[in-house]
PyMOL Python script that loads the backbone (N, CA, C, O; Angstrom):
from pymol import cmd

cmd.read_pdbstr("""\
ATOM      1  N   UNK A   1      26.455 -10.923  -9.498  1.00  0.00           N
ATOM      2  CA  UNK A   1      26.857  -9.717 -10.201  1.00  0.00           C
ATOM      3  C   UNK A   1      25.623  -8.825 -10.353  1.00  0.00           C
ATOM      4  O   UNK A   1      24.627  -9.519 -10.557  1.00  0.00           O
ATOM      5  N   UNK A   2      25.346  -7.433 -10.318  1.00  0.00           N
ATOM      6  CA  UNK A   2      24.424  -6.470 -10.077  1.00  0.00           C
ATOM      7  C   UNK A   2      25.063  -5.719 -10.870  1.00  0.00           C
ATOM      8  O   UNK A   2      26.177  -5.229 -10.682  1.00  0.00           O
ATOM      9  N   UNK A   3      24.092  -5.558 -12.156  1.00  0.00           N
ATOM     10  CA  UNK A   3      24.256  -4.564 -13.264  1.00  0.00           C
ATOM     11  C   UNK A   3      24.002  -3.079 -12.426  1.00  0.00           C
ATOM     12  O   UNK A   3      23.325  -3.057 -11.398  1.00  0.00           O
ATOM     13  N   UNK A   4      24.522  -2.068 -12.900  1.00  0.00           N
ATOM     14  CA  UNK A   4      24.066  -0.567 -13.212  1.00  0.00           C
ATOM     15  C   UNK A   4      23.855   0.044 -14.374  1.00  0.00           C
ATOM     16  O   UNK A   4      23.613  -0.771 -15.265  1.00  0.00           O
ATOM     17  N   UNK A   5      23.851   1.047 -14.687  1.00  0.00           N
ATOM     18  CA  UNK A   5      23.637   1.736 -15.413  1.00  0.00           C
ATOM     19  C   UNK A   5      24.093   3.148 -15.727  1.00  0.00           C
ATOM     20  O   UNK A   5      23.403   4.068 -15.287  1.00  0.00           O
ATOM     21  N   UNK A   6      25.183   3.424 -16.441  1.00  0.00           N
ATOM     22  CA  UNK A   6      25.591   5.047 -16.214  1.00  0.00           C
ATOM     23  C   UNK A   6      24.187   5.536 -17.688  1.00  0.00           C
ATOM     24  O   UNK A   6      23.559   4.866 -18.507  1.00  0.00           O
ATOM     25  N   UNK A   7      24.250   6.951 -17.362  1.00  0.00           N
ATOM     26  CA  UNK A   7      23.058   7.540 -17.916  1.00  0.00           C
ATOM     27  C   UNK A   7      23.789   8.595 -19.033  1.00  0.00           C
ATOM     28  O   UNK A   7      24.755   9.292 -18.722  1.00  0.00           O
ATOM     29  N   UNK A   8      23.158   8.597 -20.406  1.00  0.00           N
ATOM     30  CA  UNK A   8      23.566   9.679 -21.550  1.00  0.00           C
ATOM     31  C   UNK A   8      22.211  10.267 -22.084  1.00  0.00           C
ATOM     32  O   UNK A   8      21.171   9.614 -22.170  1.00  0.00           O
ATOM     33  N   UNK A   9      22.337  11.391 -22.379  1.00  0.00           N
ATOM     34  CA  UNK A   9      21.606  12.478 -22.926  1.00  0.00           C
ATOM     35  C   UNK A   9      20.762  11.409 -24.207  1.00  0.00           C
ATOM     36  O   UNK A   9      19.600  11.026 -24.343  1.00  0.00           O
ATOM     37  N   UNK A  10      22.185  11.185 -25.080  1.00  0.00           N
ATOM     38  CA  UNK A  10      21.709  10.252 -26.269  1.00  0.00           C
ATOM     39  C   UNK A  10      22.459   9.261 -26.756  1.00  0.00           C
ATOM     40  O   UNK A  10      23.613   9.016 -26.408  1.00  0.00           O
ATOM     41  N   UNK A  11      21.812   8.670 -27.577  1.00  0.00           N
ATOM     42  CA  UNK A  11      22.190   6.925 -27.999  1.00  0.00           C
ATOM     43  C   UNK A  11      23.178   7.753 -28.788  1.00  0.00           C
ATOM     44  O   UNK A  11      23.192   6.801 -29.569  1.00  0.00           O
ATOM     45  N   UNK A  12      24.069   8.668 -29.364  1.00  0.00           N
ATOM     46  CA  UNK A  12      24.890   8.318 -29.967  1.00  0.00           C
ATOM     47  C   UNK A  12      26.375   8.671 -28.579  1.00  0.00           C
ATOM     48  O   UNK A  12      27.308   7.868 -28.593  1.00  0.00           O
ATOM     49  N   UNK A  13      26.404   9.363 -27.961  1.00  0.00           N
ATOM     50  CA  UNK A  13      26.931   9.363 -26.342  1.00  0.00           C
ATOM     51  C   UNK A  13      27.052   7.836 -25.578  1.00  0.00           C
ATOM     52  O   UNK A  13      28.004   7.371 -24.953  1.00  0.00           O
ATOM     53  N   UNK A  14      25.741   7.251 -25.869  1.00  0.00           N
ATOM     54  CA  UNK A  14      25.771   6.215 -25.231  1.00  0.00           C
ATOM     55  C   UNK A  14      26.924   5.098 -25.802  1.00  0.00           C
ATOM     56  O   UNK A  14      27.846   4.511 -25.236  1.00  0.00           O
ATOM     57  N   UNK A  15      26.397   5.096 -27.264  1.00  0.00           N
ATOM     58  CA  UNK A  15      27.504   4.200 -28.425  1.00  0.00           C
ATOM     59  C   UNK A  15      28.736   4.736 -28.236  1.00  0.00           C
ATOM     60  O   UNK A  15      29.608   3.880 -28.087  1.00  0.00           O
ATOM     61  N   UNK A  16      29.200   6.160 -28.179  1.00  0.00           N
ATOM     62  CA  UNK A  16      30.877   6.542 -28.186  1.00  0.00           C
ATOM     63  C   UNK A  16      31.213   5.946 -26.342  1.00  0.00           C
ATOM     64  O   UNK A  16      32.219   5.242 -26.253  1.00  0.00           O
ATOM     65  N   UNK A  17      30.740   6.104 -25.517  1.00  0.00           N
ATOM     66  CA  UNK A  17      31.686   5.237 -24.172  1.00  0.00           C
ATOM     67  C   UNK A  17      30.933   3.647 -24.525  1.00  0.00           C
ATOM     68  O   UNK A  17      30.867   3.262 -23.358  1.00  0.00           O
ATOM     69  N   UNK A  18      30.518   2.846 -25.092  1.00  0.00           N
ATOM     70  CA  UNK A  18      30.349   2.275 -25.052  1.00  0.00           C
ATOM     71  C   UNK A  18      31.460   1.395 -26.037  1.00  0.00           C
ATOM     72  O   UNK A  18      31.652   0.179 -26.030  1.00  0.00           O
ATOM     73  N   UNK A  19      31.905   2.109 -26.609  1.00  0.00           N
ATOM     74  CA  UNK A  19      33.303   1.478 -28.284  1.00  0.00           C
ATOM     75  C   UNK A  19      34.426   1.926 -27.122  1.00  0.00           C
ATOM     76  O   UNK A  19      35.419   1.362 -26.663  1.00  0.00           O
ATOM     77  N   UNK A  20      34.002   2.774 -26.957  1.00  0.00           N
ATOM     78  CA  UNK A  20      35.998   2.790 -26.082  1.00  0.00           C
ATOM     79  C   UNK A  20      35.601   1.971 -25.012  1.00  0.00           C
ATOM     80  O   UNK A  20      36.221   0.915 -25.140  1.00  0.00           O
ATOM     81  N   UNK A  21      34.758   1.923 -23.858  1.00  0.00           N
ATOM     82  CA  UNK A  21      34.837   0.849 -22.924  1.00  0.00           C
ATOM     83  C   UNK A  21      35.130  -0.520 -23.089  1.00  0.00           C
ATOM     84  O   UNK A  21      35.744  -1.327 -22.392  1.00  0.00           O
ATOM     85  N   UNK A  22      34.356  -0.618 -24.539  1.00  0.00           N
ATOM     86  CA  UNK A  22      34.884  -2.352 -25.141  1.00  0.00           C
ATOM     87  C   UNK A  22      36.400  -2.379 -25.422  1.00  0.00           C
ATOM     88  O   UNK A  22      37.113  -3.349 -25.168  1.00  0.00           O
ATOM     89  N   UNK A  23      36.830  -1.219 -25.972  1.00  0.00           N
ATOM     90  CA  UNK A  23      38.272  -1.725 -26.296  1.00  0.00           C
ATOM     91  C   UNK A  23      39.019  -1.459 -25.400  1.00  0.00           C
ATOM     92  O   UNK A  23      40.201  -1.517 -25.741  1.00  0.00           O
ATOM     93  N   UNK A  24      38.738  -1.028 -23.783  1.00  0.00           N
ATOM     94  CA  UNK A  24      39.516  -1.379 -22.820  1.00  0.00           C
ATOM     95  C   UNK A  24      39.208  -2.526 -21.960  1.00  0.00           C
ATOM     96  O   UNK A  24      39.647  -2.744 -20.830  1.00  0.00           O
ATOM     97  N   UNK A  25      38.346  -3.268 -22.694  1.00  0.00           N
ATOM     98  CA  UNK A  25      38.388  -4.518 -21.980  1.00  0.00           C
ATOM     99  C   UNK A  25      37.028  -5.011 -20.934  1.00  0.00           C
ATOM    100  O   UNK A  25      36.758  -6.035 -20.306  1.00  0.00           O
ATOM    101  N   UNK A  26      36.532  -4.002 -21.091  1.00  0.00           N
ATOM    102  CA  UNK A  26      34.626  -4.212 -20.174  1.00  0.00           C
ATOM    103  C   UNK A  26      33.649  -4.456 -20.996  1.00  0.00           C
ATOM    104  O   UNK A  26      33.516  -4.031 -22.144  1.00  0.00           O
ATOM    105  N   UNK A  27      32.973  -5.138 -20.407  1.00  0.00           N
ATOM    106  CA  UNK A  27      31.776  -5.996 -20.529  1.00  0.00           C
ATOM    107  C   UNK A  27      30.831  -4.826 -20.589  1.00  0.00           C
ATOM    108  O   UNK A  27      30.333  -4.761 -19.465  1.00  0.00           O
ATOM    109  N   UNK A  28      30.416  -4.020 -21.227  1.00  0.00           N
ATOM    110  CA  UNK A  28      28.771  -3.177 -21.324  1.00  0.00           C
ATOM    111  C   UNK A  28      28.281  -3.200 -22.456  1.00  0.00           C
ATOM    112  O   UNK A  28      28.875  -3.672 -23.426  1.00  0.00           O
ATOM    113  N   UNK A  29      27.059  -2.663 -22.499  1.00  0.00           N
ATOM    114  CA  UNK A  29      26.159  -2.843 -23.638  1.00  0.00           C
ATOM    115  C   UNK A  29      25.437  -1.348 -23.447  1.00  0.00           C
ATOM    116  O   UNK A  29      25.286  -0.839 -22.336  1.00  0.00           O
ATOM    117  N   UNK A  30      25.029  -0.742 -24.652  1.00  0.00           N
ATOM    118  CA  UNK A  30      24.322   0.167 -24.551  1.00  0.00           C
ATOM    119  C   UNK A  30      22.310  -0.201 -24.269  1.00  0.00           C
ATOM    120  O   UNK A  30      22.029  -1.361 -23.968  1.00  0.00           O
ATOM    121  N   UNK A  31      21.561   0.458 -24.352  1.00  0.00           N
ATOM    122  CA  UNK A  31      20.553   0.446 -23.541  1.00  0.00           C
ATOM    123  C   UNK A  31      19.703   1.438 -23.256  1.00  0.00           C
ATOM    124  O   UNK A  31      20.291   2.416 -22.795  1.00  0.00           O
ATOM    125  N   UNK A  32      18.206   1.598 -23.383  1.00  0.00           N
ATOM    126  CA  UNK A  32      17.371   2.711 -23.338  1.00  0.00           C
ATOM    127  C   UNK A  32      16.838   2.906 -22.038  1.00  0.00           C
ATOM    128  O   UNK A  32      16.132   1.987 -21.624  1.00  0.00           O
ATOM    129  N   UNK A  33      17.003   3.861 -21.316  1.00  0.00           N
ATOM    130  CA  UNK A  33      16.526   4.470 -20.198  1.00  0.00           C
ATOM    131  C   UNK A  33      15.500   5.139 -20.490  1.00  0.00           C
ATOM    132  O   UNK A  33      15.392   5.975 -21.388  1.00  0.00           O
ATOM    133  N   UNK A  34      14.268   4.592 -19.312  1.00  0.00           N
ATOM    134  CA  UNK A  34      13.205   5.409 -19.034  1.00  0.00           C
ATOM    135  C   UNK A  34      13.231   6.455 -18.833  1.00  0.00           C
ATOM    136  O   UNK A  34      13.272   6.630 -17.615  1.00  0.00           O
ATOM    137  N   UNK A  35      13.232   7.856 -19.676  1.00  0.00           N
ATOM    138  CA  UNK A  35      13.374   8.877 -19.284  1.00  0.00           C
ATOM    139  C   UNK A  35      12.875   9.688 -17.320  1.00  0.00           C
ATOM    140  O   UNK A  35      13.361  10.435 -16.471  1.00  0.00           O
ATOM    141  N   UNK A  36      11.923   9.043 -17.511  1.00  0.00           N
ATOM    142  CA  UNK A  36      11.233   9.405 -16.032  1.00  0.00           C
ATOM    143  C   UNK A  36      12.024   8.777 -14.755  1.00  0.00           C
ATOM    144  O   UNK A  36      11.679   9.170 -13.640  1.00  0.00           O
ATOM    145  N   UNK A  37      12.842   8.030 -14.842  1.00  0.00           N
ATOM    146  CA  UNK A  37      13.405   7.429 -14.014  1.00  0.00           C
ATOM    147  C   UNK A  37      14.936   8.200 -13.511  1.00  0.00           C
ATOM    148  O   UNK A  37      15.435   8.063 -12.394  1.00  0.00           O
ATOM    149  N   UNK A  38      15.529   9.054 -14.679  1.00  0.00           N
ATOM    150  CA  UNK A  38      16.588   9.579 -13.813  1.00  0.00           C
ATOM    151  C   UNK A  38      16.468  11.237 -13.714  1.00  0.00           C
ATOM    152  O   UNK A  38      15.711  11.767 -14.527  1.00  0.00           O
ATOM    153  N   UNK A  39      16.850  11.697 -13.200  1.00  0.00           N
ATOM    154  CA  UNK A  39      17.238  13.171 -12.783  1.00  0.00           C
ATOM    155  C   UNK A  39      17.063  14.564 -13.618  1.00  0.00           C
ATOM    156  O   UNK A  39      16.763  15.701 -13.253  1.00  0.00           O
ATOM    157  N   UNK A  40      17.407  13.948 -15.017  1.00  0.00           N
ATOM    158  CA  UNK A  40      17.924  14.919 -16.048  1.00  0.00           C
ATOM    159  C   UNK A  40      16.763  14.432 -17.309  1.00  0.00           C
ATOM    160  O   UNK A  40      16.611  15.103 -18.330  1.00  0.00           O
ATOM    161  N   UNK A  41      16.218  13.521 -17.107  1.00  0.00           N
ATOM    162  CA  UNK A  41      15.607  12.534 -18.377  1.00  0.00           C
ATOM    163  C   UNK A  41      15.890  12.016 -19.789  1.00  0.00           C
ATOM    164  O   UNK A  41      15.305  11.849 -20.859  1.00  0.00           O
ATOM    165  N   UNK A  42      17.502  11.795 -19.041  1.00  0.00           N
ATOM    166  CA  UNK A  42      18.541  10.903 -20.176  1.00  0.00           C
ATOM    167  C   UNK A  42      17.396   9.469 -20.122  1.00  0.00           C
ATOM    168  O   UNK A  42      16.683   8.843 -19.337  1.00  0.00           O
ATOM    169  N   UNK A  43      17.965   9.519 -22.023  1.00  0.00           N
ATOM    170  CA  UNK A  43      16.952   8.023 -22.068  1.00  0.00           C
ATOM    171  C   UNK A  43      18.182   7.114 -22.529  1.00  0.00           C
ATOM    172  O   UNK A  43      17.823   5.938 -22.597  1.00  0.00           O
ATOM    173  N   UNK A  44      19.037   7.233 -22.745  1.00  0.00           N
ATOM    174  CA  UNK A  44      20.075   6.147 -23.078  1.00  0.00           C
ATOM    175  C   UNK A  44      20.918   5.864 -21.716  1.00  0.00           C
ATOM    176  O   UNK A  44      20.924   6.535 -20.684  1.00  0.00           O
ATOM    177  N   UNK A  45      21.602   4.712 -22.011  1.00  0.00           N
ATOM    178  CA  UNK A  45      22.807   4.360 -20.870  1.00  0.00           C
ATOM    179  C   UNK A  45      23.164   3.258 -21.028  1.00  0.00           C
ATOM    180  O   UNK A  45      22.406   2.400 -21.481  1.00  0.00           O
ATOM    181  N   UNK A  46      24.471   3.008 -20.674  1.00  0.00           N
ATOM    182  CA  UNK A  46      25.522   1.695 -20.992  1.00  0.00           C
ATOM    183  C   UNK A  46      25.092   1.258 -19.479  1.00  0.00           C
ATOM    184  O   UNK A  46      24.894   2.001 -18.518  1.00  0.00           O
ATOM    185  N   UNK A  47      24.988  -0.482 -19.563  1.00  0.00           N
ATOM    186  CA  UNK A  47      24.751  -0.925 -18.699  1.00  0.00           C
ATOM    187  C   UNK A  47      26.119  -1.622 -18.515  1.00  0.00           C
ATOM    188  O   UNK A  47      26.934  -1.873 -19.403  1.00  0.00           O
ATOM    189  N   UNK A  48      26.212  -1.872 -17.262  1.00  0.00           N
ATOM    190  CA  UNK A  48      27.322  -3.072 -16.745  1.00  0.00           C
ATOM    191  C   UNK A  48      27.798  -3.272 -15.096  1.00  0.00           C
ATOM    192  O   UNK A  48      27.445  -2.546 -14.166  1.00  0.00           O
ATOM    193  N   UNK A  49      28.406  -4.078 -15.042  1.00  0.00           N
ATOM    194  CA  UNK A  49      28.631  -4.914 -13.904  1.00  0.00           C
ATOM    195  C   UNK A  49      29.128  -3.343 -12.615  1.00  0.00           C
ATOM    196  O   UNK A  49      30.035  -2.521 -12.748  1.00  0.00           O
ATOM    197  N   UNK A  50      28.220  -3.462 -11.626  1.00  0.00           N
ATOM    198  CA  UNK A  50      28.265  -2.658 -10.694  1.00  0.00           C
ATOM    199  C   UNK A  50      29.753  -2.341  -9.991  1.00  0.00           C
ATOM    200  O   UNK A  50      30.157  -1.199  -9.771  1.00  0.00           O
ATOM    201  N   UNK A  51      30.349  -3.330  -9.740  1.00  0.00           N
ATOM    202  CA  UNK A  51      31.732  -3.326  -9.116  1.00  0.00           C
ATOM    203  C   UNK A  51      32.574  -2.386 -10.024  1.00  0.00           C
ATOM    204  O   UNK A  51      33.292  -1.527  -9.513  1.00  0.00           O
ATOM    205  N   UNK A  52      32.470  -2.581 -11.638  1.00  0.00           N
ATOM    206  CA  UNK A  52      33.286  -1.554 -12.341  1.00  0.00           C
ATOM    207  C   UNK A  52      33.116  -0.125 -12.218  1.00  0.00           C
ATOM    208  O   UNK A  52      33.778   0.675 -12.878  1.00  0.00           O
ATOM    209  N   UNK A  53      31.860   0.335 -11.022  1.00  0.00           N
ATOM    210  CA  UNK A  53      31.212   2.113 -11.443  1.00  0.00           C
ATOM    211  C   UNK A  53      32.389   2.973 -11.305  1.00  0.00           C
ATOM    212  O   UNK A  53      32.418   4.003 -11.979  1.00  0.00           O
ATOM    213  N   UNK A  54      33.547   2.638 -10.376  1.00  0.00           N
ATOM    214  CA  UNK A  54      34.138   3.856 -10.349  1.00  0.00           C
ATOM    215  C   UNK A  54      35.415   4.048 -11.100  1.00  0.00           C
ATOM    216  O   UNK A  54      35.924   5.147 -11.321  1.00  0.00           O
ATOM    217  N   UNK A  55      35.929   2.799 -11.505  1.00  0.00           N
ATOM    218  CA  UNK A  55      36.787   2.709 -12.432  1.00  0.00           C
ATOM    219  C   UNK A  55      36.185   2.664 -13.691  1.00  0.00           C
ATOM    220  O   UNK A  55      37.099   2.415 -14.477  1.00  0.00           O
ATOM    221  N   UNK A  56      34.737   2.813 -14.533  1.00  0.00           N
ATOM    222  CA  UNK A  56      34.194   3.022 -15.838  1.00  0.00           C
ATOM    223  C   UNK A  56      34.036   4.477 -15.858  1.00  0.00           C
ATOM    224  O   UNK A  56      34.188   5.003 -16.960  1.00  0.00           O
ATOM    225  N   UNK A  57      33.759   5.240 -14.855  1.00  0.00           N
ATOM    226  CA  UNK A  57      33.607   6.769 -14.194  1.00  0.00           C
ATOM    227  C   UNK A  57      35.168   7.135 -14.508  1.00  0.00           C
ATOM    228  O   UNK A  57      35.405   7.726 -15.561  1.00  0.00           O
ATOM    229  N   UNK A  58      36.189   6.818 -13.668  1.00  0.00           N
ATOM    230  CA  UNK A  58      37.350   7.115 -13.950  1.00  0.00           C
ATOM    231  C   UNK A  58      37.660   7.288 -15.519  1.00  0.00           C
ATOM    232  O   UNK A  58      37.869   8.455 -15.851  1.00  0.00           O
ATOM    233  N   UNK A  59      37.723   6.346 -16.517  1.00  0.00           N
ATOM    234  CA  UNK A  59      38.027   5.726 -17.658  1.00  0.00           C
ATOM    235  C   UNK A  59      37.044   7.075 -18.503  1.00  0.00           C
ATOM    236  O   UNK A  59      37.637   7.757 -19.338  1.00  0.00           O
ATOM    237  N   UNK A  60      35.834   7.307 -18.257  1.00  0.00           N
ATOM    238  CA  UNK A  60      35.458   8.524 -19.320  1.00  0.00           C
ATOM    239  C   UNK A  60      35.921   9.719 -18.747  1.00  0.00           C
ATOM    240  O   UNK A  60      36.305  10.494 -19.623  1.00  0.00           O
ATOM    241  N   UNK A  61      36.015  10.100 -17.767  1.00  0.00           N
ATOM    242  CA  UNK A  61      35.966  11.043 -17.571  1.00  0.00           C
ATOM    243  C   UNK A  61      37.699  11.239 -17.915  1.00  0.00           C
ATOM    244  O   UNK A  61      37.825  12.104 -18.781  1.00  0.00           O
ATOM    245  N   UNK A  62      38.531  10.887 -17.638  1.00  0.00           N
ATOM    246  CA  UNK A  62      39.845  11.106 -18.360  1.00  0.00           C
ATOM    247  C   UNK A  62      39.957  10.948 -19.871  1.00  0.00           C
ATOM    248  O   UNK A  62      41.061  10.990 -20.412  1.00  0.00           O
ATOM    249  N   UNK A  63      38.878  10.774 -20.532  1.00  0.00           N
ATOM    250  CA  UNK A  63      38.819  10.734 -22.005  1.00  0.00           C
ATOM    251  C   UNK A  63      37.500  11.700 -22.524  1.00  0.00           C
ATOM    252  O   UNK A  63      36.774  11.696 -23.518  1.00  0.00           O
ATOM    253  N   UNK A  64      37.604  12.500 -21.325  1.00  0.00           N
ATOM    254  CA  UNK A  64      36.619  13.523 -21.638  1.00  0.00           C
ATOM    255  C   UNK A  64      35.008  13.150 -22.188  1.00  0.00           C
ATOM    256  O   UNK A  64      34.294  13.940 -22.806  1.00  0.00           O
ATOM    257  N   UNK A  65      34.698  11.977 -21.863  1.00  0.00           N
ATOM    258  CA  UNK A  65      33.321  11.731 -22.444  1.00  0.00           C
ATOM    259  C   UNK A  65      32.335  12.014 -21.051  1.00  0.00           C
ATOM    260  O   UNK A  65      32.655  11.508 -19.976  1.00  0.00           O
ATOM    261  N   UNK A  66      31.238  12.779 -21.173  1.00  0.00           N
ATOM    262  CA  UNK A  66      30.051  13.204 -20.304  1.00  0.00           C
ATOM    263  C   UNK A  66      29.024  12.436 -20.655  1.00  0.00           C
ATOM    264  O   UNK A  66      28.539  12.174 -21.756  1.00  0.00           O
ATOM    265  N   UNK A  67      28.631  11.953 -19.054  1.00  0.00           N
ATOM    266  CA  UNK A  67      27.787  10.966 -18.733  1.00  0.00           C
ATOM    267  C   UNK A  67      26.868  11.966 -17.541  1.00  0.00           C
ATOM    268  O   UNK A  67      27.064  13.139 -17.225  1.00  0.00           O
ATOM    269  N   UNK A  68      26.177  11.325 -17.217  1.00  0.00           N
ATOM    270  CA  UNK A  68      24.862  11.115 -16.341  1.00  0.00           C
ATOM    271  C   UNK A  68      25.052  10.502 -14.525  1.00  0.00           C
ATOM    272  O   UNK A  68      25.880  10.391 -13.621  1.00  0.00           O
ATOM    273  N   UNK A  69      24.048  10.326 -14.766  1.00  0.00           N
ATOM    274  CA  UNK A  69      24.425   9.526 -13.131  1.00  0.00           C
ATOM    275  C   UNK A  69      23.904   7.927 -13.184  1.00  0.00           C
ATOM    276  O   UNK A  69      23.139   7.423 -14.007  1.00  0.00           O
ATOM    277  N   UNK A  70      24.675   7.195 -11.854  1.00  0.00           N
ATOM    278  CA  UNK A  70      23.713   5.987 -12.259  1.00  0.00           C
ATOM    279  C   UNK A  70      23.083   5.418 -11.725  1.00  0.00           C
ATOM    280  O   UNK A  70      23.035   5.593 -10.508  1.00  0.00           O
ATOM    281  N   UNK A  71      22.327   4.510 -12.300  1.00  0.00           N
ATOM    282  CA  UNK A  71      21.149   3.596 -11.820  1.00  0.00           C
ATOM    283  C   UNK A  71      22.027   2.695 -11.122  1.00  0.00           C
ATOM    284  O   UNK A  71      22.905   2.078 -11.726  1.00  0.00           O
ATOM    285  N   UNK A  72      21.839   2.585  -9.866  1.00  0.00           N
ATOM    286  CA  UNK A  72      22.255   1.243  -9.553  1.00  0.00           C
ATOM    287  C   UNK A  72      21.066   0.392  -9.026  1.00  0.00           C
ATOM    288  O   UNK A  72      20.071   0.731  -8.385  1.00  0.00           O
ATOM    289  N   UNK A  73      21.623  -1.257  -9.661  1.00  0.00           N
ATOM    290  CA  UNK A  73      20.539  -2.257  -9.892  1.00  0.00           C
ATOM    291  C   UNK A  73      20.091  -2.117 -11.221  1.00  0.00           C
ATOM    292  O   UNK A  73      19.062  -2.754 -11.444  1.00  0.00           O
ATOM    293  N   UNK A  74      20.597  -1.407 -12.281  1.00  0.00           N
ATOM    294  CA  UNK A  74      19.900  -1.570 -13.492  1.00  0.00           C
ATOM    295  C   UNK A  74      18.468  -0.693 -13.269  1.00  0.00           C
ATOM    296  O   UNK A  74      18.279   0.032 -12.292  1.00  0.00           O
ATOM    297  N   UNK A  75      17.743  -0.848 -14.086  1.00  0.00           N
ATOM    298  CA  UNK A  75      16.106  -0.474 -13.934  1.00  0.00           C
ATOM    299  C   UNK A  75      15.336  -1.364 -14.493  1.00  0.00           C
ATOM    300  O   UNK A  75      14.113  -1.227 -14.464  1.00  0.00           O
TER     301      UNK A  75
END
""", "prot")
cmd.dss("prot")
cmd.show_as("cartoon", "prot")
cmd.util.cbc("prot")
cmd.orient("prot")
């Protein structure tokens, strides 16, 4: 299994997809991103199992929550 990482502005972004992702049933955890490492220099992001990226992508974005891009492999 190969974690990723979707990317948020801030830890409280990170915590709101991170409460609804749990109560649909996924495995993530929130998590501090190296700012220097992504695009925009989001330092937060929910980590989790790589196979879920496009159905966890699907799942906010129909619940209107804005995310980042992601790390894949974690960092």
């Amino acid at each position: 299994m190969k974690d990723c990482i979707l990317t948020f502005r801030s830890q409280t972004a990170a915590s709101k997809a991170t409460r609804y992702l749990k109560k649909t049933g996924v495995k993530v955890r929130v998590v501090s991103v190296d700012p220097s490492v992504t695009s925009k220099g989001c330092g937060w992001g929910v980590s989790f199992d790589c196979e879920s990226a496009d159905w966890i992508k699907n799942k906010l974005d129909a619940r209107g929550i804005s995310y980042g891009e992601i790390l894949s492999g974690g960092i």
